[in-house]
Wavefront OBJ file of the C-alpha trace (Angstrom):
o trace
v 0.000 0.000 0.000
v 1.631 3.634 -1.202
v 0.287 6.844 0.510
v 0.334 10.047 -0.985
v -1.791 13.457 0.371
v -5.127 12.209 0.478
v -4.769 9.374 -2.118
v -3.934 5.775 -1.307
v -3.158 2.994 -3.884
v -3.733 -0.423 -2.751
v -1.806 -3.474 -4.187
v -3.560 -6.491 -4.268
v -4.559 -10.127 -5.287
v -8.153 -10.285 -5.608
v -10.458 -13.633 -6.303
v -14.138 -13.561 -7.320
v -16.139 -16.612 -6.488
v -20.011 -17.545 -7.194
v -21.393 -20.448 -5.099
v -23.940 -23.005 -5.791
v -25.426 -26.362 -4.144
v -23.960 -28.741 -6.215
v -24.338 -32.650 -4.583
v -25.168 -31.093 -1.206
v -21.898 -29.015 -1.090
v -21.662 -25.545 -1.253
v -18.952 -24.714 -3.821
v -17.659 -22.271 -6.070
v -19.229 -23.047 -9.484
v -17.414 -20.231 -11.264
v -15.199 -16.859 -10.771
v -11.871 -15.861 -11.332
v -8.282 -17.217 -10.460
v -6.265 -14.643 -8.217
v -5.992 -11.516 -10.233
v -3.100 -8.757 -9.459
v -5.064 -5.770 -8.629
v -4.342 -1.949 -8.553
v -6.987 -0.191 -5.911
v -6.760 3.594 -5.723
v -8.647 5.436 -2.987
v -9.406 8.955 -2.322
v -9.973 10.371 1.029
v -12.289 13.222 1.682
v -12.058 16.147 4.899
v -14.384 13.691 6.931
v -11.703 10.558 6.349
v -14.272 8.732 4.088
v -12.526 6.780 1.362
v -14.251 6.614 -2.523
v -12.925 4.555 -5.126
v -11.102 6.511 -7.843
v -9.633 3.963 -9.905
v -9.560 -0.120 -10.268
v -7.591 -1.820 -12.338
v -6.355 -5.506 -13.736
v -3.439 -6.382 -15.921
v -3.964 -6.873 -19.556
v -5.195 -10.258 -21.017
v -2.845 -12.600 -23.249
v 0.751 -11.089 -24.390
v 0.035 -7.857 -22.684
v -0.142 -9.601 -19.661
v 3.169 -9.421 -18.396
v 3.961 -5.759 -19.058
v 1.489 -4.327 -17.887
v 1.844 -6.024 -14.056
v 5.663 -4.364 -14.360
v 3.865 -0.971 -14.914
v 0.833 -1.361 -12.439
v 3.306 -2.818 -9.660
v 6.274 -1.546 -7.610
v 9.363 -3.492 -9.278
v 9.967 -5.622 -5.755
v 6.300 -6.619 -6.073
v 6.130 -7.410 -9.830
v 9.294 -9.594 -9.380
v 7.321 -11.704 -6.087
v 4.251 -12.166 -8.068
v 6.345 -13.540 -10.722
v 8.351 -15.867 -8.533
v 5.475 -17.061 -7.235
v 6.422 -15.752 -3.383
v 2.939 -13.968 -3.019
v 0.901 -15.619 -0.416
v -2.962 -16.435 -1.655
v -3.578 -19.045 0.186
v -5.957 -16.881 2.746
v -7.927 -16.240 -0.351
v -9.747 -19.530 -0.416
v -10.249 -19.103 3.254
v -12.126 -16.294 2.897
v -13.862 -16.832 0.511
v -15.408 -20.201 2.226
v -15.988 -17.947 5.464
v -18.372 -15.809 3.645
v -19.747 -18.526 1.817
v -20.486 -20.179 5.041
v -21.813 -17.198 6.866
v -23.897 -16.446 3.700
v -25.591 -19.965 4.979
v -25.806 -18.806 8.190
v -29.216 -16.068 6.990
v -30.795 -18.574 5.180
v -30.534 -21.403 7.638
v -28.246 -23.448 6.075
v -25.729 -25.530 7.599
v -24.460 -27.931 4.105
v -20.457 -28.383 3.520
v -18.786 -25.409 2.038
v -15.962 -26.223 -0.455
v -14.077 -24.074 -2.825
v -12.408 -26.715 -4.394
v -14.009 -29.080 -6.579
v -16.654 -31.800 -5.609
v -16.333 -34.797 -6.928
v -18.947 -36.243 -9.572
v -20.041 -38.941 -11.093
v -20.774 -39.465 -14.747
v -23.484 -40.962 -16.512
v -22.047 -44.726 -17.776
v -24.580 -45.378 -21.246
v -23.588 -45.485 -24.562
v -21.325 -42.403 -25.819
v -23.646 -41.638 -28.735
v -26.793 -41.698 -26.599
v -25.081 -39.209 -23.652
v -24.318 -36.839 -26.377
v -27.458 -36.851 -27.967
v -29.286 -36.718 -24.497
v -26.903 -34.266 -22.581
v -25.447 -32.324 -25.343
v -28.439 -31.936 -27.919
v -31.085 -32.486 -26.187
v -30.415 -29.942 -23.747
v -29.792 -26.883 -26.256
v -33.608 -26.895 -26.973
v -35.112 -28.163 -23.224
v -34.726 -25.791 -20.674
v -35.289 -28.124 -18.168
v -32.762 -30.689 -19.080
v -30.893 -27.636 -19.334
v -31.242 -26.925 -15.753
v -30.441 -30.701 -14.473
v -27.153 -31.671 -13.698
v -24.661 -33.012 -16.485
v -23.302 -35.775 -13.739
v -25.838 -38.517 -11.743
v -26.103 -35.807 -8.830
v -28.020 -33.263 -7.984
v -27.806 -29.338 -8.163
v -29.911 -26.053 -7.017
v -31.454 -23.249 -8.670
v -33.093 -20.317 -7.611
v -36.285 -19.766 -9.322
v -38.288 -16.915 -8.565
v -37.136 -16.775 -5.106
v -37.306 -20.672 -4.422
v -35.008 -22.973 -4.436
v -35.604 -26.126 -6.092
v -33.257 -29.286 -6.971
v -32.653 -30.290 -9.903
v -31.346 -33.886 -9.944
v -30.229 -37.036 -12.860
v -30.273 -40.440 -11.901
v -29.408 -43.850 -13.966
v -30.617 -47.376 -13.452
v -31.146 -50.578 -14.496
v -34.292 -51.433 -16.005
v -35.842 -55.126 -15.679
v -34.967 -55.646 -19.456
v -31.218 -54.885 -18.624
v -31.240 -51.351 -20.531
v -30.020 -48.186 -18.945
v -32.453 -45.507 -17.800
v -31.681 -41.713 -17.029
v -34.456 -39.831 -15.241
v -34.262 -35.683 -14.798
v -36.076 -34.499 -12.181
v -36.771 -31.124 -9.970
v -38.045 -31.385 -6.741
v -39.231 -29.231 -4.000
v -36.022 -28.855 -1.383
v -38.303 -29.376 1.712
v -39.960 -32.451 0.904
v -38.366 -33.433 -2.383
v -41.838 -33.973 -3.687
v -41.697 -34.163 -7.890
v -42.179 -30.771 -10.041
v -41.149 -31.949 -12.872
v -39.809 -35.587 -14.691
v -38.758 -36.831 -17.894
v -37.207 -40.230 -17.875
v -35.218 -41.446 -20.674
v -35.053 -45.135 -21.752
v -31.354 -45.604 -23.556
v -31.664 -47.946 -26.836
v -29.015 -48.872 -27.955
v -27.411 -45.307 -29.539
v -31.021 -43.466 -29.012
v -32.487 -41.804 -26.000
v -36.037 -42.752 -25.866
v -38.332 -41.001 -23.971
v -40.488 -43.374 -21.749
v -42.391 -40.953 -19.157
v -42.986 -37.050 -18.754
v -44.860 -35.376 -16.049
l 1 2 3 4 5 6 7 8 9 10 11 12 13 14 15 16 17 18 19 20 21 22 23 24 25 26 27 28 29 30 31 32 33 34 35 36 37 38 39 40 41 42 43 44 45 46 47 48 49 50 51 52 53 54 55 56 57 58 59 60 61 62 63 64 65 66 67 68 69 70 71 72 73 74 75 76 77 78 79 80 81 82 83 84 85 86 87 88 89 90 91 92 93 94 95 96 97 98 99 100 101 102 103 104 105 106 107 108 109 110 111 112 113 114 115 116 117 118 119 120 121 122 123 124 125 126 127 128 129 130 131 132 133 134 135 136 137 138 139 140 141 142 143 144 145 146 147 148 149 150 151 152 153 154 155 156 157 158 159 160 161 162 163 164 165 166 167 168 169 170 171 172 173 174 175 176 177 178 179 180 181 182 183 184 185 186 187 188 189 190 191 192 193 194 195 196 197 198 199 200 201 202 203 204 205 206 207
């Protein structure tokens, strides 16, 4: 941090995270890696501090060059080497992911790093067909999870899961059934179960 009259520039490494139920676990389901930040603060007669200027490093080749001319040269040369500390960064942002619980009652696992899934085992041709084209056109396939799991959304202010499942019918073919459910009770919104034939997805039930 640099200090000059009434004008401070901060020197950071900033991470963005959004979280989302996915399996039960709350976990970062996108963001941004650390980023090398520039903050610049202004402060007024009554010490209150406004932002006056935020910035990131270029993109691609520009990348490097500009952190040399938005950083100090020591500070460049750590972020560099790799001798810049983030590791508090995933702390955080799992504290405020888990007191963001805390005012809607939740108490699930909070994660940042990945959560481990499990992936539909039918034939290749039929999983692309079903998760891949399929999907593009059906919102609601859309909205279930790509992995036998389940997920949330927030729709209209409720939460509802979303959740794909695979079995084993009585004639020995595979089955895939999409479903969103209620989070109190898990009753049944919506369903569409898929009967897998061979290279086709076959639509059995809808309700």
């Amino acid at each position: 941090m640099a200090e000059q009259n009434q004008t401070i520039t901060v020197y950071s490494v900033a991470s963005v995270g959004f979280f989302g139920f996915e399996n039960g676990v709350f976990t970062k389901i996108s963001g941004s890696g650390n980023i090398p930040t520039v903050i610049t603060l202004v402060k007024d007669g009554q010490d209150n501090y406004s932002l006056l200027q935020y910035k990131e490093p270029m993109d691609g080749e520009g990348y490097r060059d500009s952190i040399h001319q938005m950083f100090p040269k020591n500070l460049s040369r750590d972020l560099f080497a790799g001798k810049i500390d983030t590791s508090d960064l995933v702390r955080q942002q799992e504290n405020q992911a888990g007191a963001y619980l805390k005012t809607i009652g939740r108490k699930d696992p909070v994660q940042i790093r990945h959560v481990e899934k499990q992936f539909p085992t039918i034939n290749v041709n039929a999983s692309n067909k079903l998760f891949t084209d399929y999907c593009k056109n059906d919102t609601f396939l859309n909205k279930c999870p790509y992995w036998i799991g389940t997920r949330e959304v927030l729709e209209d202010g409720a939460r509802y899961i979303y959740e794909t499942s695979q079995s084993k019918r009585t004639d020995g073919d595979d089955q895939i059934a999409f479903r969103k459910m209620q989070t109190t009770d898990h009753t049944i919104v919506k369903e569409k179960v898929y009967r897998i034939v061979g290279n086709e997805p076959v639509l059995e039930s809808e309700r």
